[in-house]
C-alpha positions in Angstrom: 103.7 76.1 161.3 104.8 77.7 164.7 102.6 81.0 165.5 104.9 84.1 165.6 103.2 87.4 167.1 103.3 90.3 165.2 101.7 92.5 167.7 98.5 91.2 168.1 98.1 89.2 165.0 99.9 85.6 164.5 101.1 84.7 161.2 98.4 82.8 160.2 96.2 85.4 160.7 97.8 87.9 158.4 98.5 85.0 155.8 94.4 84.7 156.0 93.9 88.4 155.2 96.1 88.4 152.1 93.8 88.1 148.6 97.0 86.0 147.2 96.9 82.2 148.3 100.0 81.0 150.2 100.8 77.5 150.8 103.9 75.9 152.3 105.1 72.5 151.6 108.0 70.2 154.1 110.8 68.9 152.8 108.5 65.6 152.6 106.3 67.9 150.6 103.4 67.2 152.5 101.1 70.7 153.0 101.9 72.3 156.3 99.8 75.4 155.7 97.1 76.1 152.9 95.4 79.5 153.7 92.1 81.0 153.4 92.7 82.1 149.3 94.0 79.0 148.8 90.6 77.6 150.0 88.8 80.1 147.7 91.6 79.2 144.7 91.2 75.3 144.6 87.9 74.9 146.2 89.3 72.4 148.8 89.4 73.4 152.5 92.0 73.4 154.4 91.5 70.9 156.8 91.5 68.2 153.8 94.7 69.6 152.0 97.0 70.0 155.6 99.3 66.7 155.9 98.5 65.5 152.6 101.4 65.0 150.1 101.7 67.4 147.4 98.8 66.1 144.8 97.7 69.5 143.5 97.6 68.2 140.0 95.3 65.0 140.9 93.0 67.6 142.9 93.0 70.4 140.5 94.1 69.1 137.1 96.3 71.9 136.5 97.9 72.4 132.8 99.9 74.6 131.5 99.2 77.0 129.1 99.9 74.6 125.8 97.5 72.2 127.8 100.3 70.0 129.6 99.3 68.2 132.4 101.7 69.7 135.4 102.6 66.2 136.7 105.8 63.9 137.1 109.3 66.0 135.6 106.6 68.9 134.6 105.6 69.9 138.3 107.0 73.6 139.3 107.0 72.3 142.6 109.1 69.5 142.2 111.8 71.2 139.9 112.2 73.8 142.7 112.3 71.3 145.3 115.0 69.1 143.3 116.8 72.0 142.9 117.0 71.8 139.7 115.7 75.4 139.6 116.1 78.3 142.7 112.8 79.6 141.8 109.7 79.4 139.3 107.2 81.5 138.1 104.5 79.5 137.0 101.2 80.2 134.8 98.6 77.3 135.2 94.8 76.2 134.9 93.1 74.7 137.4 90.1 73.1 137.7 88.3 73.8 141.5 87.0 71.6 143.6 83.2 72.7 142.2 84.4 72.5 138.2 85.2 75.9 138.0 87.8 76.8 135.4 90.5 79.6 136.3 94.1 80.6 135.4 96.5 80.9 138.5 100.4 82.4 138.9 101.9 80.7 141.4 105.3 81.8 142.6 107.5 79.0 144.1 110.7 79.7 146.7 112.7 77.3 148.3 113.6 77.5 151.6 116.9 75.9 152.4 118.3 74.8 156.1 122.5 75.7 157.0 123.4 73.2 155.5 122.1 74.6 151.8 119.4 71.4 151.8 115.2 72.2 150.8 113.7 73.0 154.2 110.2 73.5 152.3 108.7 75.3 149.8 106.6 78.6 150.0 104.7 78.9 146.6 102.3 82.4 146.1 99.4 81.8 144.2 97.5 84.7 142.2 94.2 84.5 140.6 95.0 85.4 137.2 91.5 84.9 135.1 91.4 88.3 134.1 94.9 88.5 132.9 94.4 85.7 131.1 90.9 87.1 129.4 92.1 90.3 128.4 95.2 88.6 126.9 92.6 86.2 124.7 91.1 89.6 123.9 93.8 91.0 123.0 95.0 88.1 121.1 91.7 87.8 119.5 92.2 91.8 118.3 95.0 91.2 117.1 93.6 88.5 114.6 91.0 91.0 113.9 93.4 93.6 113.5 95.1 90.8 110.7 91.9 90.2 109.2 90.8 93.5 109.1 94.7 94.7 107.6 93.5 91.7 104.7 90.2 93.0 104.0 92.0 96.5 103.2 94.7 95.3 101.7 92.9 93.2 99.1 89.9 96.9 98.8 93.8 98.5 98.1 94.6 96.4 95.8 91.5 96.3 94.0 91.2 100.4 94.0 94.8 100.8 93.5 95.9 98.0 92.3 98.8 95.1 93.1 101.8 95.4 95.4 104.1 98.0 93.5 101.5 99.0 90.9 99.7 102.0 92.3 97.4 103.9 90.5 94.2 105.3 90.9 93.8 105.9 86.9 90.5 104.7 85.1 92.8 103.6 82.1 95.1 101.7 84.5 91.5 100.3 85.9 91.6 98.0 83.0 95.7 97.2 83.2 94.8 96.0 86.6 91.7 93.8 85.1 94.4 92.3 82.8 96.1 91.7 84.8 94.1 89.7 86.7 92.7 87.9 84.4 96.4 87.3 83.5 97.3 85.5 86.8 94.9 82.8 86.0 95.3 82.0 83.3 99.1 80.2 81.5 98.6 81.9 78.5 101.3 84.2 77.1 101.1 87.9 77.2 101.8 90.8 75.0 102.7 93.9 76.9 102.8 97.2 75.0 104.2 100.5 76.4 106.4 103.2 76.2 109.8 102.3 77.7 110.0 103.6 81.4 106.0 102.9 81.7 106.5 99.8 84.2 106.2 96.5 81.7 108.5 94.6 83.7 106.6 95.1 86.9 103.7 94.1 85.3 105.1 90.8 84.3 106.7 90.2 87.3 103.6 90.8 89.5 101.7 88.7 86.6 104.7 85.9 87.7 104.3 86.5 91.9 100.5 86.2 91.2 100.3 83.2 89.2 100.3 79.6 89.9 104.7 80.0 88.7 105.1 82.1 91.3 108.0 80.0 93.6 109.6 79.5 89.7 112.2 81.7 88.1 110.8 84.5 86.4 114.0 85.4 83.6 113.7 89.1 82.6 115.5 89.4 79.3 115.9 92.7 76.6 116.0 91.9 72.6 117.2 95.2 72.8 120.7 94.6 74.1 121.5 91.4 72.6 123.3 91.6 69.4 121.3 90.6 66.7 123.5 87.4 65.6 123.3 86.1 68.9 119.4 86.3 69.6 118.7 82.8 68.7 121.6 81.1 71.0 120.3 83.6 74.0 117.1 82.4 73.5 117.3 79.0 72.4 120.5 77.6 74.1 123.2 76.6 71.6 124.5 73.2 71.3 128.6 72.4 71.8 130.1 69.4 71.3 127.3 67.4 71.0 125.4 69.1 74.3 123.2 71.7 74.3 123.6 74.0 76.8 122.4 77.8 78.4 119.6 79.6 76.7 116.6 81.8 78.5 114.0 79.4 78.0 116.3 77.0 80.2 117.0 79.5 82.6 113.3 80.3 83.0 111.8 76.3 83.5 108.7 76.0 85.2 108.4 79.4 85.5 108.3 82.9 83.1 110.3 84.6 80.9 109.7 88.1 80.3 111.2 89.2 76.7 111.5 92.8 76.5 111.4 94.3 72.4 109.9 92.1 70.6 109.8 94.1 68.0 113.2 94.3 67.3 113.2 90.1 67.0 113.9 89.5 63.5 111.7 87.1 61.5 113.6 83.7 61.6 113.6 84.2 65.3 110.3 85.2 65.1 109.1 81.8 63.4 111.5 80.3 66.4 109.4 81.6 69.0 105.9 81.0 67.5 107.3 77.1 67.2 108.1 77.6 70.8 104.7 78.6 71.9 102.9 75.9 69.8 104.9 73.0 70.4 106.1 73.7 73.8 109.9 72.7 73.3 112.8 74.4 71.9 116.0 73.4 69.6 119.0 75.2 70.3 121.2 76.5 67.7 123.2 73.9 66.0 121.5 71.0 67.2 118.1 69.5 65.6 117.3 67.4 68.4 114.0 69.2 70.1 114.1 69.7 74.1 110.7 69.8 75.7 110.6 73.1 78.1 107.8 74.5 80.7 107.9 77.9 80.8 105.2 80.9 80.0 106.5 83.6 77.8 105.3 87.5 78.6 106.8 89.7 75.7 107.0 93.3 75.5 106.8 95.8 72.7 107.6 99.5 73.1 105.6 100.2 70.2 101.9 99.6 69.4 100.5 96.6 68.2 98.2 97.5 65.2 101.5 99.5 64.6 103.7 96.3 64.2 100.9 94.7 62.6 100.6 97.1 60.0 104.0 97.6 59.4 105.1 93.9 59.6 107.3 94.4 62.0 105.4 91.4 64.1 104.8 88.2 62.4 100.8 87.8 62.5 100.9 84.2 62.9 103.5 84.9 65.9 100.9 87.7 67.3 97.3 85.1 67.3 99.3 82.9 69.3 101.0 85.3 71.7 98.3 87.9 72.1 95.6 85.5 73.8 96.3 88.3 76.4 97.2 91.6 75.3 97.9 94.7 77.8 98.2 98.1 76.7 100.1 99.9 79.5 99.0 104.2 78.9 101.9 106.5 79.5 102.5 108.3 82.2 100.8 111.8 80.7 97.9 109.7 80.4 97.4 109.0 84.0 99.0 112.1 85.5 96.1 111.8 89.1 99.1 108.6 89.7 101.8 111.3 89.9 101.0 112.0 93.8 100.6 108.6 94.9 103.8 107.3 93.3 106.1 110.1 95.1 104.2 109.3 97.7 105.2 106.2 97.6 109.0 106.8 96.4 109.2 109.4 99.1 108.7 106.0 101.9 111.1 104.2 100.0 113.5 106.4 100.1 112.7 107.7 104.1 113.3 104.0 105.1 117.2 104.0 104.4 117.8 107.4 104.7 119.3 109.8 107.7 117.7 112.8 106.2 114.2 111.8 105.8 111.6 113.9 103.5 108.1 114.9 105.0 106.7 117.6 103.5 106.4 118.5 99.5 106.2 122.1 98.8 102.9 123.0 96.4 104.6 124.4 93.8 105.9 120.6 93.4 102.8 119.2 92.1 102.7 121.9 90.1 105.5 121.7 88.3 105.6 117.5 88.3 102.0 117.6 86.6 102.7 120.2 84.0 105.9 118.1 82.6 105.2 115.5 79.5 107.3 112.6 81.0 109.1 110.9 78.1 110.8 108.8 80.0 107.5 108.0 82.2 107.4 106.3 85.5 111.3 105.6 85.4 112.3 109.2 84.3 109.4 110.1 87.6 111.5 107.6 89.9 114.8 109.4 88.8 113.9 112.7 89.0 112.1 112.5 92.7 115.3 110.4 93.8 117.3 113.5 92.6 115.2 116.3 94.3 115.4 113.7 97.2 119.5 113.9 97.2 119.1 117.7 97.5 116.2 118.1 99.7 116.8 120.1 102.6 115.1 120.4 106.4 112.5 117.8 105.6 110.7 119.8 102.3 111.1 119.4 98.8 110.8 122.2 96.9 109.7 123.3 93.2 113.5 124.5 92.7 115.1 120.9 94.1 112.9 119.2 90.5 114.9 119.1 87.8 114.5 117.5 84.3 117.0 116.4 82.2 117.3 117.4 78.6 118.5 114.7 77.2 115.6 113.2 78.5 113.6 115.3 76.5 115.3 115.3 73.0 114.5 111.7 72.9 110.9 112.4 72.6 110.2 112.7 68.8 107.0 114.7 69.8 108.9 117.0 72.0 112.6 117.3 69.7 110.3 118.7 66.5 107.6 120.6 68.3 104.8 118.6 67.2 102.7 116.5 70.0 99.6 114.5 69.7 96.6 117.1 69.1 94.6 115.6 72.3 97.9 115.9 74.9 98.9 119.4 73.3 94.9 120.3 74.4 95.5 118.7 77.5 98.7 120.7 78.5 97.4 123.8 77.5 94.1 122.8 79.8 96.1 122.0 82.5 98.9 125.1 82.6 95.4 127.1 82.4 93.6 125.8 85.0 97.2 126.0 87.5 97.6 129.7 86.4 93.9 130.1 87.8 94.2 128.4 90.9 97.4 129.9 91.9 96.0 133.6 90.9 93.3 132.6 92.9 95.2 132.5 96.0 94.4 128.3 95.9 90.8 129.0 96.6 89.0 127.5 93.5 85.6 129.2 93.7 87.5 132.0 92.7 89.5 130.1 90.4 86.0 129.1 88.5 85.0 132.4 88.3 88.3 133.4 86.7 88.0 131.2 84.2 84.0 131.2 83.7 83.3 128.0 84.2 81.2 126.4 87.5 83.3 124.9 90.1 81.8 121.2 89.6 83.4 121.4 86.0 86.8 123.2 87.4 86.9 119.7 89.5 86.0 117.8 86.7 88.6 118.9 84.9 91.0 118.8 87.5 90.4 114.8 88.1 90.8 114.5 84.7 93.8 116.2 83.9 95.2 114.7 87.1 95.6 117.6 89.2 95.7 117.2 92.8 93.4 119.8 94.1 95.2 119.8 97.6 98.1 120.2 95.9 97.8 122.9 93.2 98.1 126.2 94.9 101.5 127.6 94.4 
């Protein structure tokens, strides 16, 4: 290229100063200038490189980042130059002259003539290793980040339990081994627990866990079908000759979740069991048999030995479907879960609100922990979602819970006065060892001392009555 002074320096002389590598190609793109950090890029001196064509990718075997040779259709310079592009940023790897391995950014501009046609080409070249390291580090973190997000989820899961079942209850300890040994298994289940106590999201994560998983899983209530029609809801019913509808259709290849099982009466009963032994059903008005794949979870809202005793449940029907058999405790039973699943409500309901709750007043846990919960995790979910609605400046307060009394006639404990000798203990325990703490001012030492007992056993208690001690100062 022709010198131009800039004072006492020529062009070339400043172009040799600069740490980024500048090279100019003519419009027959041969190299017309290839400074000093060129030299230092590629390896190649000058000398060699000046008046050659443009054959970067034969001296430097440069790829992009997917490992593409940058040759033919693929060359940055030659799209530029075609004009098929004004400019190009391009990342690439070269290979030096020596073997050296680096990662470039080379920065091509045409430069066009009055006439609007490619005078040459002026491409910028950056040494861009350490760019490219930290960006495989931080690439690299964020796999480790992943990995390490797996490894906690799965010491969550195992501590807290599944997606959606949170708990950190020793009696819920063994749900959780259940249901894990549940997910391996095809065998049916037999669910038993209060209504409201989470049966159907045990089945379902049973279903999302087990080898069914991208099958249907049919949830279905004995409860709200009439009697009459049980069978044909079940079983399909056959019409004009074709049998047709029916949950165990509904639910092939996957699992059907049958909610009151003790309220199936004993012809359907003798139904089912055929069912689980024989693996196909025959629907109602047809005796032509229809073979069907599907893994039947029931639920009862009573106790087995209950159902058992009273014959309620068919014995023969219960050895077949109890090969698993999960006993889900009440919510009273489990009360240290009360915090983590407002906890986890509270999120729930944050994500599609406008008016988002933060902070939970003590008196809260106070209250929440000293209620019996009939309705358990369901009547918990609706009465947080309530306080929720009323909530104001971020903080929900003792006076926003309110329990419904309806609710609480339908407990036959609770509507005659008479309560299981162990809870009524229990309750009494706990509304003693809340009137302590919040006489105490929160501080528990003092709370001990109030109530003559050592403050190891005051925390003993506490963990075992479920009471949050961050929680329980009023």
């Amino acid at each position: 290229m022709d010198q131009i002074a800039t004072g006492a320096l020529t062009l070339d002389e400043i172009l040799d100063s600069t740490e980024d590598g500048v090279f100019v190609l003519d419009a027959n793109r041969r190299f017309i200038l290839f400074n000093k950090a060129c030299e230092r890029l590629t390896g190649w001196p000058a000398e060699e490189i000046i008046g050659t064509g443009c054959r970067c990718s034969s001296l430097n075997h440069c790829k992009d980042q997917q490992g593409r040779s940058l040759t033919g259709l693929l060359c940055p310079g030659l799209a530029v130059f075609e004009g098929r592009l004004p400019a190009l940023r391009q990342r690439m790897h070269i290979q030096s002259r020596s073997g050296e391995s680096r990662w470039v950014e080379t920065q091509y501009t045409t430069i066009r003539d009055a006439d609007g046609r490619p005078r040459c080409i002026i491409g910028v070249m950056r040494d861009d290793s350490d760019t490219q390291e930290r960006e495989r580090n931080w690439h690299q973190a964020i796999e480790d980040l992943r990995d390490e997000v797996d490894r906690l989820r799965e010491q969550l899961r195992q501590h807290y339990g599944f997606s959606g079942l949170l708990t950190r209850s020793p009696r819920m300890q063994i749900v959780l081994e259940r249901i894990e040994s549940a997910c391996s298994t095809p065998s049916p289940v037999l669910i038993s627990g209060e209504a409201g106590a989470g049966k159907e999201l045990i089945a379902r994560t049973i279903h999302d866990h087990s080898s069914r998983c991208k099958a249907p899983f049919v949830p279905a209530s004995a409860l709200v079908i009439p009697r009459e029609r049980i069978d044909a809801e079940l079983f399909g019913q056959a019409r004009d000759g074709q049998a047709s509808g029916g949950l165990y259709a509904a639910a092939e290849g996957g699992t059907l979740f049958l909610e009151g099982l003790d309220v199936l009466p004993g012809a359907t009963q003798d139904r089912l069991l055929r069912v689980l032994q024989d693996k196909a059903i025959v629907p109602v008005g047809s005796s032509t048999s229809r073979p069907v794949n599907v893994r039947l979870i029931a639920a009862t809202r009573r106790p087995i030995q209950e159902l058992l005793t009273a014959g309620v449940l068919r014995q023969d029907l219960y050895y077949r479907l109890g090969v698993l058999t999960i006993e889900v405790p009440p919510l009273r039973a489990r009360r240290e879960d009360i915090p983590l699943l407002v906890r986890s409500l509270l999120d729930q309901l944050n994500a599609s609100s406008t008016r988002p709750v933060h902070d939970i007043e003590p008196g809260v846990w106070a209250t929440l922990s000293a209620h019996y919960w009939p309705g358990n995790i369901r009547e918990l979910y609706g009465v947080i979602e309530s306080a929720f609605a009323v909530a104001r400046d971020g903080r929900l307060r003792a006076e926003d819970i309110r329990f419904s009394p309806r609710v609480e006639v339908e407990n036959p404990a609770l509507a005659s006065g008479v309560a299981p000798l162990d809870e009524k203990l229990a309750d009494i325990e706990r509304q003693a060892i809340l009137a302590a703490i919040r006489q105490a001012g929160g501080q528990r030492n003092l709370a001990a001392r109030l109530m003559g007992i050592s403050r190891s056993r005051l925390y003993r208690r506490m963990e075992a009555l479920g009471i949050d001690p961050d929680n329980a100062r009023d």
